[in-house]
N, C-alpha and C positions, 0 to 999 in steps of 0.2 A: 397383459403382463405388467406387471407394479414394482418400477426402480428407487430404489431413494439413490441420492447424491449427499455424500456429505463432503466438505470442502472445511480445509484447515488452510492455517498461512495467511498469502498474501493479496491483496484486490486483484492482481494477475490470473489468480486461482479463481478469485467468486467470479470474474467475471468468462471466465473458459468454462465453468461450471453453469453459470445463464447460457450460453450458448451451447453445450453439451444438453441442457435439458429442452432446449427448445427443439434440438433436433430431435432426441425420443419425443417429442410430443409430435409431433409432426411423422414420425414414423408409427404413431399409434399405440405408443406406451402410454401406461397410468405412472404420474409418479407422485412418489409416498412425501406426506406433511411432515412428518416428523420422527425420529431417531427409533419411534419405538413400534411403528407400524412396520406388521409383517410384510415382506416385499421379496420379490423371487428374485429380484438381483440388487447387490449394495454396492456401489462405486464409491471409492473413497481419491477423493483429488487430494495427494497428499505435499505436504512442506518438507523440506530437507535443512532449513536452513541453519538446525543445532542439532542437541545429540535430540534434547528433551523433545525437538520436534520429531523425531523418529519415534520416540517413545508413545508420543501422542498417537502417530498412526498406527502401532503396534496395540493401544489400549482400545482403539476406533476398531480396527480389525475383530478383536477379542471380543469386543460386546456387541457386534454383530449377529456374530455366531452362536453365541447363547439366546438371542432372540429371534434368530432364524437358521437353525441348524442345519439346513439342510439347502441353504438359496445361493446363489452364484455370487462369486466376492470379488470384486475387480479393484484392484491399487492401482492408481494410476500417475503421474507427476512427478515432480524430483527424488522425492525417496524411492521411487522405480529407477529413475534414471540412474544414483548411483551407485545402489544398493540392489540388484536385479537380484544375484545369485540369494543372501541373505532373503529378501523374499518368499521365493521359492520356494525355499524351505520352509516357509510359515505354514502352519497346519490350518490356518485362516484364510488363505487365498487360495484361489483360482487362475486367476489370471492377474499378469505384473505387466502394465501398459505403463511404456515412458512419456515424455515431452514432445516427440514426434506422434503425429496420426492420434492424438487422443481424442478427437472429436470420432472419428471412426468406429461403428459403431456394429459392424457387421459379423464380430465376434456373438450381440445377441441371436444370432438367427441359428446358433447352433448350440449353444451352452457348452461346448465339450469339459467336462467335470474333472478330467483331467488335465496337468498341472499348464499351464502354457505363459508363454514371454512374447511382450510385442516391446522391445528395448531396440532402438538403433543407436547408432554413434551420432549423436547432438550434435556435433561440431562438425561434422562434412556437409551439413545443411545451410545453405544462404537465404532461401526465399523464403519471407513470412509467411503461414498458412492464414490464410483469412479464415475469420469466425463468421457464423452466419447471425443473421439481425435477430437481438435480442432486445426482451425489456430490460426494467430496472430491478426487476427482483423485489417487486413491491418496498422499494426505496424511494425517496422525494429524490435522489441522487441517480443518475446514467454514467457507466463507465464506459471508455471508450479504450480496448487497449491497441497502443500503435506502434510497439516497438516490442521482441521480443529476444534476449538475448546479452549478455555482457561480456566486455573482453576485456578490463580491469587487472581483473585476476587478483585483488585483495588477500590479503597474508591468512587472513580466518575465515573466506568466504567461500564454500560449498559452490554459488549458483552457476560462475561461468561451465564448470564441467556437467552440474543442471539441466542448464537453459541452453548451452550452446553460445556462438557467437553472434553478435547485432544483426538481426535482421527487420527491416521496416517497412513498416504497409505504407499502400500506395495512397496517395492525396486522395484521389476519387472515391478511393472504398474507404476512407476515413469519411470522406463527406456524405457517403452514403447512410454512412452507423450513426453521425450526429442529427444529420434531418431526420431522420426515424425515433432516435429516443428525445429528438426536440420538441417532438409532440406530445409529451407528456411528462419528462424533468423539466423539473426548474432550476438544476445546476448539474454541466458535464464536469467529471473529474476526466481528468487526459492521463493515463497510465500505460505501464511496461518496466518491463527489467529492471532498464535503465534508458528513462528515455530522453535523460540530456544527449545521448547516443545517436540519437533519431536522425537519419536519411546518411551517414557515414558510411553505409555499403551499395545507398542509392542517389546517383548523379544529381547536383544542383537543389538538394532541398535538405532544410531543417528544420529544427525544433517550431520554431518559429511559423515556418510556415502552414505545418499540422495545426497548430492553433488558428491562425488567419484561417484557414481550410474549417475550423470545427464554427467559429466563431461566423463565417459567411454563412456557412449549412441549418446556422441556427441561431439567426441573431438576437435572441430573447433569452437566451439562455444561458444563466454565468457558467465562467469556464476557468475551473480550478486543476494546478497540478499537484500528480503525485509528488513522491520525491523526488532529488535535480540533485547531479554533481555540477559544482561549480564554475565548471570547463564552458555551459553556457551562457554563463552572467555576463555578457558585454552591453556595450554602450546602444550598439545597435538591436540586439535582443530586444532591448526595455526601451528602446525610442519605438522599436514596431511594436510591442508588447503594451505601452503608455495609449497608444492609437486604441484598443479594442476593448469599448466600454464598458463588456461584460464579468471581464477579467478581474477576478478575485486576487487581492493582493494579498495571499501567504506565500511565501518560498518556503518548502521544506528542505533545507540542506544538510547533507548527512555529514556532521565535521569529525566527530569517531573519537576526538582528544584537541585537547588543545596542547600538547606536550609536541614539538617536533620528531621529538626521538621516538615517540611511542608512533608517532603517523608516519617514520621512514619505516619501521619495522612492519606496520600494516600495508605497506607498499600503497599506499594513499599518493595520489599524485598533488600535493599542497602542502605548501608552508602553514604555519598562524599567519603571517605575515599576508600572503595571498588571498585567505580564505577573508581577512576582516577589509581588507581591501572589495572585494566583493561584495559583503558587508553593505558597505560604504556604499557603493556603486549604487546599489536595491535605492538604498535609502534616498539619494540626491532623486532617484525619479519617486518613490513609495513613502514619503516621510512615514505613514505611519502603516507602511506594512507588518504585516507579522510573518515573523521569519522564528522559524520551528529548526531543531535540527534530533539528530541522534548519538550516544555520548555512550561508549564502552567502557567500563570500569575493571580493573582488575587483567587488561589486557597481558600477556607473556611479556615478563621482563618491566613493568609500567614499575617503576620506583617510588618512592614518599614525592618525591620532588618533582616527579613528573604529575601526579597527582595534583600538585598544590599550584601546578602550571596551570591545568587544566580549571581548576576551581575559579583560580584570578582570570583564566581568562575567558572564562564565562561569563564573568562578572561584568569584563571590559565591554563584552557582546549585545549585553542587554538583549537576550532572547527574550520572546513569547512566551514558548515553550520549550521544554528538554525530556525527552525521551529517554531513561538512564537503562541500559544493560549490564548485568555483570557479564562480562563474555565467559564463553562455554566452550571447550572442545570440541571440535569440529572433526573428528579423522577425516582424511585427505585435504586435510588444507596445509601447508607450511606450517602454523600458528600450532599446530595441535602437540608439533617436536620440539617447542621453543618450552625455556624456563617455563612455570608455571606460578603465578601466585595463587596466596594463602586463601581459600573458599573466606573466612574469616576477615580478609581485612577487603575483598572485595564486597562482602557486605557492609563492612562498614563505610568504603571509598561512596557505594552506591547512597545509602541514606544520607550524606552527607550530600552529594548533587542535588539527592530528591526534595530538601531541604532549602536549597539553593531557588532550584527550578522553584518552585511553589513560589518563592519569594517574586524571581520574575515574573513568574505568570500573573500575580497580582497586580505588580507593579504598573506590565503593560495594560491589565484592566483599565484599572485605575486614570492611565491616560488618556481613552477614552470620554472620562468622565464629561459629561454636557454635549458632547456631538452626537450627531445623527447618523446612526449605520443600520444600514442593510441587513435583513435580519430572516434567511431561509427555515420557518417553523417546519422540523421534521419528526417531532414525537409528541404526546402527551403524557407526563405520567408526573404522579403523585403532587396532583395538583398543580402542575407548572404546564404551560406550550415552552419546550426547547429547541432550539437550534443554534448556527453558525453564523457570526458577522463575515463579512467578506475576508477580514481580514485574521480568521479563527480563531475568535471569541466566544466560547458558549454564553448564551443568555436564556433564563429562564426569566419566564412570564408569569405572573399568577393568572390562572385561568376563572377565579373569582373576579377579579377586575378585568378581564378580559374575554369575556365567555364567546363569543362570536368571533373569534378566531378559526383559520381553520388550517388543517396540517399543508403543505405543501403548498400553504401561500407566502408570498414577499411581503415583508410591512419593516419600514421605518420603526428603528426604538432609539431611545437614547437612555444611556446612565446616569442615572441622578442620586443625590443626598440627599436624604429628608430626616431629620430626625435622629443624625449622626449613622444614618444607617441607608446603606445603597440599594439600590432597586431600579430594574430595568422598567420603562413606559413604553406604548406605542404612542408614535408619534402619528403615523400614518399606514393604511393599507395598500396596495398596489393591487 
């Protein structure tokens, strides 16, 4: 019997979706390369996190079934979890599996063609479901996820009622999943909900320690996180965190506005004032980290002047990178009954960051300029070897002056000038 999986969203998702297909492999399934091979069952792990990402799984649904009319459709993931009934009613599905038991996979052994729900209540649930060992999904990159769960509860954000509340896997079976794909990544990313969250529903450990845990299991292997609410930035974080020489120094922090007003209204737990403190903090251990974050434009109620907060104080941040969103309606979130601004000037609020960000992101290039960084080659295309500095920088290589390169190796580059014009060297292989 031959499944496809398709997977929308978040690393959360690809990576429950590698371990959902290792289990049908292991149970004796065939499963299908690509979107348009006939396949007698289609799982779709779906996103909830805007309306458009409902949309998306409603249009994935749809073109299933005109290319397999007649094969078992399984929705699974947060658009199940808080959209069950709506579902159901799709003339597209089969069966509506939530965030509980989606690894579960005993519905195949009977097809029943009529309508069915595997949804429980997310939040009466404490104990992490562990995933079983997976690869990398023919990535240079292993994800590890170790946290699953948020309890924030954000003015715009769908996932606590999702995901449920924090629950964290155990040290051991984290250090089990990192010595397994440390045999074959050359960088773990460490993922979850929200995993600055990590070990708050389980005694005496944290964020922190999950890393030492990945970083012992696999000590060859850099170790980058997802995204981090700033609740874990301390002193002592980044003095254990300075110890473990694998460690990729980007912090992604999600800071949502620089406007205060606009972050009490997002029920954000941070001033400006907190978050560049923070900031700060990275920096005194990371001089030349790179620190990313996530920036909504056009939030309910965000005024001119709250906008023009955010701009300057972007500026003051001197980010890497900026991720800009116009935010979207969310129903059942708070945000979705608040004032509304104009589709219109949130386009315009958005190209004006995107404008900004661009500017940053060179800027921190350009810092680089003449030093030697660490350089994970993970693609080839149109004439380049690409990949990520530790500190996430893409660099592209020319594959004419470097032809014996090869993907999913380590080499030293560094940024140079020649000729008024920049270009990335190797310096060295590893």
């Amino acid at each position: 019997m031959k499944v496809k999986i398709k997977t929308l969203g978040c690393k959360v998702n690809f990576v429950e979706s590698l371990a959902l297909e290792e289990r049908l492999r292991k149970a004796g399934f065939e499963i299908a390369d690509s979107d348009e091979e006939i396949c007698d069952v289609f799982i779709l792990n779906s996103c909830s996190v805007t309306n458009e990402s409902d949309k998306k799984s409603r249009q994935a649904l749809s073109r299933n079934r005109k290319i397999n009319p007649d094969n078992y459709s399984v929705i699974m993931g947060c658009y199940s979890q808080v959209s069950k009934d709506e579902l159901l009613e799709n003339k597209n599905v089969n069966l509506v599996v939530g965030n509980k038991d989606k690894l579960d996979i005993s519905y195949l052994m009977t097809l029943d063609k009529d309508k069915g729900e595997k949804v429980y209540d997310i939040s009466k649930y404490r104990e992490f479901e562990d995933l079983p060992l997976h690869g990398t999904g023919e990535k240079t990159r292993g994800f590890i996820k170790i946290e699953d769960g948020c309890d924030n509860f954000c003015s715009y954000c769908i996932i606590p009622y999702a995901r449920g509340r924090v629950r964290s896997r155990s040290i051991e079976s984290i250090k089990k999943e990192a010595s397994s794909l440390g045999e074959t990544a050359k960088e773990i990313v460490i993922t979850g909900i929200e995993v600055a969250s990590y070990g708050k529903d389980i005694k005496d450990v944290t964020l922190i320690d999950a890393i030492e845990a990945v970083h012992a299991a696999a000590p060859n292997v850099r170790i980058r996180l997802s995204s981090l609410e700033i609740s874990v930035i301390t002193d002592d974080f980044l003095r254990r965190l300075k110890s473990i020489s694998q460690f990729c120094d980007q912090f992604h922090l999600s800071l949502q506005s620089g406007s205060d007003n606009v972050l009490k209204a997002m029920n954000r737990k941070y001033n400006k004032e907190t978050f560049m403190k923070k900031v700060d903090l990275i920096r005194s251990y990371y001089p030349s980290a790179g620190i990313t974050t996530d920036i909504i434009v056009g939030f309910p109620g965000e005024t001119e002047e709250d906008h023009e907060s955010t701009v300057q104080y972007l500026k003051d941040l001197k980010l890497s990178r900026i991720h800009i969103f116009p935010y979207s309606i969310r129903k059942g979130t708070k945000a979705a009954d608040m004032e509304q601004v104009d589709g219109n000037i949130k386009i315009t609020r958005k190209n004006e960051l995107e404008k900004l960000g661009e500017e940053l992101q060179e800027e921190f290039k350009n810092s680089l300029l003449n030093e030697e960084e660490e350089v994970l080659i993970e693609e080839r295309t149109k004439g380049f070897f690409t990949g990520y500095t530790r500190n996430y920088v893409k660099v592209e290589i020319s594959c004419d002056e470097y032809p014996d390169l090869k993907l999913n190796s380590v080499v030293n580059t560094m940024l140079v000038e020649e000729k008024g014009e920049k270009k990335w060297i190797v310096c060295s292989a590893k």
